[in-house]
C-alpha positions as CSV (number, residue, x, y, z in Angstrom):
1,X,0.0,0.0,0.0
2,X,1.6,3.4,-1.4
3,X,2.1,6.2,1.3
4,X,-0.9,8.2,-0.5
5,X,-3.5,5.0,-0.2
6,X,-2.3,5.1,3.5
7,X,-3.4,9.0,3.9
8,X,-7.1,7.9,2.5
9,X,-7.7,5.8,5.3
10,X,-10.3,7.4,7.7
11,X,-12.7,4.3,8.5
12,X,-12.5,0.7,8.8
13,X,-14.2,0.6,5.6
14,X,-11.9,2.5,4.4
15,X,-9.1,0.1,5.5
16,X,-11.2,-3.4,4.4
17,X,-11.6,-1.2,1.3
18,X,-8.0,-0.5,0.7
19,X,-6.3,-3.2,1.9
20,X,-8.6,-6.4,3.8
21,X,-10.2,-7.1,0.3
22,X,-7.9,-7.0,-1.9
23,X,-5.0,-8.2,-0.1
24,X,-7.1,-11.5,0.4
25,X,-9.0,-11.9,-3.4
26,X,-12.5,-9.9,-2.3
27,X,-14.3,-7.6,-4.9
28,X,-14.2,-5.5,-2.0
29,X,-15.4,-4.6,1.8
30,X,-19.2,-5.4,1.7
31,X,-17.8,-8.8,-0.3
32,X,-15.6,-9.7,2.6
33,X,-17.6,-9.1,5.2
34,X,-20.5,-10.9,3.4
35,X,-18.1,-14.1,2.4
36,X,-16.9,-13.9,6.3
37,X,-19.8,-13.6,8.3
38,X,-20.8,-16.3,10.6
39,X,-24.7,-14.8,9.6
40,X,-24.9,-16.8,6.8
41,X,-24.8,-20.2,9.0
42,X,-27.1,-19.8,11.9
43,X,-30.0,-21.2,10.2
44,X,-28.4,-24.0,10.0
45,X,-27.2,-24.9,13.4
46,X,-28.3,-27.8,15.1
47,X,-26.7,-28.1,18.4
48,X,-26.7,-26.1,21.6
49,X,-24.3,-23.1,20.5
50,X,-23.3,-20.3,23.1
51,X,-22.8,-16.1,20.7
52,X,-21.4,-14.3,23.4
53,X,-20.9,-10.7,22.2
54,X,-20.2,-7.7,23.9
55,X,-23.0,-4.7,23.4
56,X,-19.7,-1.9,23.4
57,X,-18.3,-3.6,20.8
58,X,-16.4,-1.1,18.9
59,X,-16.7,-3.1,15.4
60,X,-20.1,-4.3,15.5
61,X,-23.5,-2.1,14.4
62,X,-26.6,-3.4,16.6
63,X,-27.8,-4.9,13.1
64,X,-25.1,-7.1,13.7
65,X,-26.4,-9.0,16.8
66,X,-28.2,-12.1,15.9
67,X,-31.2,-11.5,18.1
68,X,-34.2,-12.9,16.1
69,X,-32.3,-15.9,15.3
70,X,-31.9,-16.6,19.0
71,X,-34.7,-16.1,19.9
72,X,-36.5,-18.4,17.3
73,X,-34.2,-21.1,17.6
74,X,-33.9,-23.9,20.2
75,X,-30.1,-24.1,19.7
76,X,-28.7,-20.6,19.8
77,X,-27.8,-19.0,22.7
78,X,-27.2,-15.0,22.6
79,X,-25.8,-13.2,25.2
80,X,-24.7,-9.5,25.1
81,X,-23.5,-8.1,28.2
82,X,-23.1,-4.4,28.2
83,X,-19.1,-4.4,28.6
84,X,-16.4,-6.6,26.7
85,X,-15.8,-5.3,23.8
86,X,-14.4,-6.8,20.4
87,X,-12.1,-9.2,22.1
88,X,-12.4,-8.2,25.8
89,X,-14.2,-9.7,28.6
90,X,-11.3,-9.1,30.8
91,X,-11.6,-10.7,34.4
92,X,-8.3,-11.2,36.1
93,X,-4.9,-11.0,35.1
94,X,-5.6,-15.3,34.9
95,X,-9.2,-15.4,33.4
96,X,-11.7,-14.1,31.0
97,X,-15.6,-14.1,31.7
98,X,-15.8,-15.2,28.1
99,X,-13.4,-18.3,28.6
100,X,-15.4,-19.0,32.3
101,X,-19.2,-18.2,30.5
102,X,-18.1,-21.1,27.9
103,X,-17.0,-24.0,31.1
104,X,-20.4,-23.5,32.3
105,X,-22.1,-23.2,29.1
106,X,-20.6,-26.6,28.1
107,X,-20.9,-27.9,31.7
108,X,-24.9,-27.0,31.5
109,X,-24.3,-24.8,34.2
């Protein structure tokens, strides 16, 4: 990516536009994040599944939370606390709520 690509990049569109898509064979942002998201499989699950997502979630829009499928299907559990963020769900320095909420989810607890 030339130093004057770099200077267009004000969005992480921008960036999925720019370099994401094309560095990895998509048409282009919308194309990736169509091809990659995990949307297109939930109808199809069949088994017990946890979705633990974060509602401050810097990357995500509130379209993107699979609500109505969880809540029409026997199999998929959604959960959105209000703090975690993209890849938080900081506990201690030795844990993670999202690595503990998956033990009991497993565990039936």
């Amino acid at each position: 990516m030339s130093p004057s690509e770099l200077k267009q990049i004000k969005t992480l569109l921008d960036f999925d536009n720019l370099y994401t898509a094309p560095a990895f064979g998509f048409e282009n942002a919308y194309d990736y994040y169509k091809q990659n998201s995990s949307g297109q499989f939930l109808p199809n699950i069949n088994i017990p599944v946890l979705i633990l997502n974060a509602k401050n979630d810097s990357f995500l829009t509130e379209e993107s939370y699979p609500y109505s499928f969880a809540e029409n299907s026997k199999n998929i559990y959604l959960e959105t606390p209000e703090h975690g963020g993209h890849v938080g769900f900081h506990h201690t320095n030795a844990t993670y709520y999202s690595e503990k909420r998956a033990t009991s989810f497993l565990n039936n607890e």
